[in-house]
N, C-alpha and C positions, 0 to 999 in steps of 0.2 A: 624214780619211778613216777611215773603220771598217774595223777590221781584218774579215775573213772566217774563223769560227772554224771550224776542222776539223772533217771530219766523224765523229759518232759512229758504230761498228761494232758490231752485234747479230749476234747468231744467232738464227733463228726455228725453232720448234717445233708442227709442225700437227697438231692431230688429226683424225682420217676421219671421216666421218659421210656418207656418200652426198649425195645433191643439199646437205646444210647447209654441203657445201665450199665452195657459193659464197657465204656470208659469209665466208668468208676467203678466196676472190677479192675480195672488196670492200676485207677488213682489207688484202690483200698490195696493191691497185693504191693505195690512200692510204699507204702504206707506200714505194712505190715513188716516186711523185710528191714523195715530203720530199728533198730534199737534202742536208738536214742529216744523215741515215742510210745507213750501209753496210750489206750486209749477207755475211757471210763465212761461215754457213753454214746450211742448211737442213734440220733432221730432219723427214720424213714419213710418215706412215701411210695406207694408204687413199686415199682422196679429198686428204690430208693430199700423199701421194707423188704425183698426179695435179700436184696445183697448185705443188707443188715443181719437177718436169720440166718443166712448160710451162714458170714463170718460168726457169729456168736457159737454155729453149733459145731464149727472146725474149731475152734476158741479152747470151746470147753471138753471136746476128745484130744487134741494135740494141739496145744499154744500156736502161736503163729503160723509155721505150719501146716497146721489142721487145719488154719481159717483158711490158708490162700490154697491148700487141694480143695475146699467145700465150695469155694466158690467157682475154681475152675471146672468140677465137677459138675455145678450146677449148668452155667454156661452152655457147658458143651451137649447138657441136656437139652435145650432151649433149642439148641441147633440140629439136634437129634429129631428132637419133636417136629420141625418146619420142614425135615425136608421134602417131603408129598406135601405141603401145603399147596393151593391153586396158584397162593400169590408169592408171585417169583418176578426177578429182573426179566426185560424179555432180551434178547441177542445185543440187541444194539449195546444196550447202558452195560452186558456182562464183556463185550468185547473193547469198551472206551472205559470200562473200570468204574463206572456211577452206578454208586450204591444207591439212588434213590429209585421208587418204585411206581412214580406217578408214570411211567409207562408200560406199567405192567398192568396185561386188561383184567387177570385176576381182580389185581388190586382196585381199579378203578371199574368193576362191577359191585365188588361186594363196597365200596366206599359210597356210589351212588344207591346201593340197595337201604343201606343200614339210615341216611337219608328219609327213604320211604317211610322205611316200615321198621318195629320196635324190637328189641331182643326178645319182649314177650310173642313180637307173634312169629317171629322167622325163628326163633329156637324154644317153643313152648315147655321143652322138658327142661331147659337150661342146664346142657350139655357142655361142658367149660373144658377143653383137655392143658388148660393153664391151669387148674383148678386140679387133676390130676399129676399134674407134671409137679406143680410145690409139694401136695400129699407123698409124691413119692419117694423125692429129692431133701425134707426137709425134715429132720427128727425130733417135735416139737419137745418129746420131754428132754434133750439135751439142752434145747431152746431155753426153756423154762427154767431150766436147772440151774444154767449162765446167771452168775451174779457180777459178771465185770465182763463185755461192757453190758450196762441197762440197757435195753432197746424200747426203743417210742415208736410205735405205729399208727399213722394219723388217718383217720377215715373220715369221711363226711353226712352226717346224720340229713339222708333226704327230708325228712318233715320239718327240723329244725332248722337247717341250714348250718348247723354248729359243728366245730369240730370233735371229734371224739379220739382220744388217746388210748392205745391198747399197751399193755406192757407187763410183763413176766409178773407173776406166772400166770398166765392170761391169754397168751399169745398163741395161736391154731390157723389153719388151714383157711377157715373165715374168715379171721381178721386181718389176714395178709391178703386174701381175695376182695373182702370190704375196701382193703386201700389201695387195689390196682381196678376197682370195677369201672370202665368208663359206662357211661350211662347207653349209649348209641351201641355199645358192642353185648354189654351183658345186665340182666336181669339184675336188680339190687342184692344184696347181701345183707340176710336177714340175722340177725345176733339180737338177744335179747329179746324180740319180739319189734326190734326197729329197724328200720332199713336202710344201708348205707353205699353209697357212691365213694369213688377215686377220692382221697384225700387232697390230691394237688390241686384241688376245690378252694380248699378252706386253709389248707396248711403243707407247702411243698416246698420244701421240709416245715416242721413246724418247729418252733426255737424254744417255746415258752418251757417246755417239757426239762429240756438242758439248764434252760435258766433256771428254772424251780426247783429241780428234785436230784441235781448232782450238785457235787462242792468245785468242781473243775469251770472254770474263768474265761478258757482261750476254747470258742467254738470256728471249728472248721469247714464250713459250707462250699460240697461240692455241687455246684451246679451245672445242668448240664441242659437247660432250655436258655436258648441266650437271650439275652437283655438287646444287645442290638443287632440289628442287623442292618447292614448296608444298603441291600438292592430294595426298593420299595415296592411290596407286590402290589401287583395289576391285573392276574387273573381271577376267576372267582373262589380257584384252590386257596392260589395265594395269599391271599386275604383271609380267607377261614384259619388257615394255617397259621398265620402270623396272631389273628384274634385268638387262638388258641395260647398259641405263645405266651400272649403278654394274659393271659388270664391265668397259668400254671405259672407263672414268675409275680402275680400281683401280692400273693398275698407271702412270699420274702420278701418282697417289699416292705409293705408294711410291718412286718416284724421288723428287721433292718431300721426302719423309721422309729421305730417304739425304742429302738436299745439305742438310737439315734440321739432320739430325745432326752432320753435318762442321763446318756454321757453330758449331755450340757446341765441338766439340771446335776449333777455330782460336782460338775464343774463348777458354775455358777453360787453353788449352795453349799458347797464343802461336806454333801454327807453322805454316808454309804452306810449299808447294815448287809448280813444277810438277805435278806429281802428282794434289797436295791444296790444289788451289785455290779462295779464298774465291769462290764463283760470285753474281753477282748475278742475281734473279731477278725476271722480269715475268710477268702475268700480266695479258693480255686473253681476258676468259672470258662465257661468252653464256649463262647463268643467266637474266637478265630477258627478254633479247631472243626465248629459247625454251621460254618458259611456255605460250605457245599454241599450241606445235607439239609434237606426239605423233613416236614413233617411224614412222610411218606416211607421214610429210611428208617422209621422207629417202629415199621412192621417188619424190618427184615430182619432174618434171622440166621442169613447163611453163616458157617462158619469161617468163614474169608473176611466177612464184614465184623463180627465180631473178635476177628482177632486182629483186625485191623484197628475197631476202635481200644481194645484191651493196651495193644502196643501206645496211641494215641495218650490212653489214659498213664499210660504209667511215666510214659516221657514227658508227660504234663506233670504232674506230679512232681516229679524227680528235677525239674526246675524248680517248681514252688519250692522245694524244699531247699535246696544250693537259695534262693533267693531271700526264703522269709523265715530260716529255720532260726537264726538268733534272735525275732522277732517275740516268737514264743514265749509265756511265762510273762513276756514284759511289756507289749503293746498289740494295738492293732496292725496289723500289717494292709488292710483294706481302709480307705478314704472315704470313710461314711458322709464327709462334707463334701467330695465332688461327685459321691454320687447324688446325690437331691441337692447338686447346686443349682439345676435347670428347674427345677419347681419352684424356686425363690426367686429365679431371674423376673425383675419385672418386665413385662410387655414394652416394647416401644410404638406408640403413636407415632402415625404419618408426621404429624408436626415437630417430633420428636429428632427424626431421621433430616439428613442432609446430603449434598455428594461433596464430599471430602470437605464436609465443613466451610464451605463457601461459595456467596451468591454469585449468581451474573448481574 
């Protein structure tokens, strides 16, 4: 008889990106379906914290799945809400299958307005039907209740600039709104008396929370804003879009950097405690999978595209896991030295450089 080997325990790390969250509804329901996988705790951002609560509150009504109805459930919410929306693909991009929506004049009125003029003064009452849509969809005292996994929700303190961490039993309607509010669409989120902006600010996902206050080793970062991209923009979209990008991926970066650093100094130094622990690190990240999709595709909300990316996510996934699943428990499965090999690379001077190494 074969033994049954224990299950391995992760912690997942999501980042926000409006509708792109449902590739990581896909990654998290093929996630959920492994058995061979715990999961003990959850940092989110955004869309990131959306998908965080709903699996916690399917978790804790019916194990596995109860998380993967909640979050389908939520979803199809999402899709339910957009459909009167103004901003819609127009004929062309629904008849060649492009989900992006910078040719939608919805889209690119209310993108040019929000420009203008401020959530205070185009939506004085601060009318949010995302704001409705989580209140109805979300049962925060089952939220609350959830002691396995922990959930981290990262917000960004406007006067401070700081990050601020929400987490059970603490977790409401607010704080998940605090950590999706982008600044250009909606009025701050006020909690406690301060007021706070989109997390993907300051912390998207943020790591520190996993590294501090659970005992689990191996975190699993999906990311779903990519790191590269190939075609280099040139319009004036494009370039916002992309500055947008590498501003919601800078600051995993620098955590990345931080656990970067620590692994050499553990190395280097031989020592580790609680404290300063050698953290193992994964990385499932949507670089290939969103070359075709523009900043503009993270407003759409049809249910074709979302279940487009759901499939996306899961068959992303469902490699990571055939690839790096013996990984777990025992190393990093992600290349922390070639990702910042290119920051170390020294410059080459004109003087430096030659053709093929020899004069005329």
């Amino acid at each position: 008889m074969v033994q049954q080997q224990p299950a391995k325990t992760v912690d997942l790390a999501l980042q926000g990106g409006g509708s792109h969250g449902a590739l990581t509804w896909g990654v998290l329901d093929r996630i959920l379906e492994d058995e061979r996988l715990e999961i003990s705790g959850i940092s989110g951002t955004s869309a990131g914290a959306m998908n965080a609560v709903m699996l916690a509150q399917g978790f804790h009504r019916g194990g596995r799945d109860g998380a993967r109805e909640a979050l389908a459930v939520f979803w199809r919410a999402v899709s339910d809400a957009a459909r009167f929306s103004p901003v819609q693909r127009n004929w062309w991009n629904r008849l060649t299958g492009n989900f992006n929506l910078d040719g939608s004049p919805g889209y690119v009125f209310f993108d040019n307005l929000t420009r203008l003029f401020s959530p205070y003064e185009l939506n004085p009452l601060d009318k949010n039907p995302l704001r409705d849509l989580v209140a109805d969809t979300v049962d925060f005292d089952r939220v609350n209740a959830c002691t396995i996994p922990k959930i981290f929700v990262t917000a960004t303190n406007v006067r401070t600039g700081q990050a601020r961490v929400f987490t059970q039993p603490h977790l409401s309607v607010d704080t998940i709104m605090a950590s999706a509010c982008l600044p250009s669409v909606y009025q701050a989120v006020e909690i406690d008396g301060e007021a706070y902006w989109d997390g993907g600010y300051i912390g998207n996902p943020a790591l520190h929370p996993l590294v501090d206050q659970t005992d689990c080793r191996d975190i699993v970062i999906v990311q779903i804003n990519p790191m590269i991209r190939r075609a280099l923009p040139r319009t004036g979209r494009e370039i916002l879009n992309r500055v947008n990008e590498i501003s919601f991926n800078s600051s995993l970066i620098k955590d990345l950097r931080a656990i970067h650093l620590l692994h050499k100094l553990i190395e280097a130094e031989g020592i580790e405690s609680e404290r300063y622990r050698d953290m193992r690190v994964h990385l499932i990240h949507a670089d290939e999978e969103l070359q075709d999709l523009d900043s503009s595709s993270k407003l759409n909300a049809e249910w074709e595209f979302l279940s487009h990316l759901h499939k996306r996510g899961r068959a992303w996934a469902h490699r990571w896991l055939e690839a790096n699943y013996a990984g777990l428990g025992v190393r990093s499965t992600f290349d922390l030295d070639a990702l910042f090999v290119d920051s170390l690379r020294p410059v080459r001077g004109p003087e430096q450089s030659s053709t093929n190494g020899t004069e005329e």
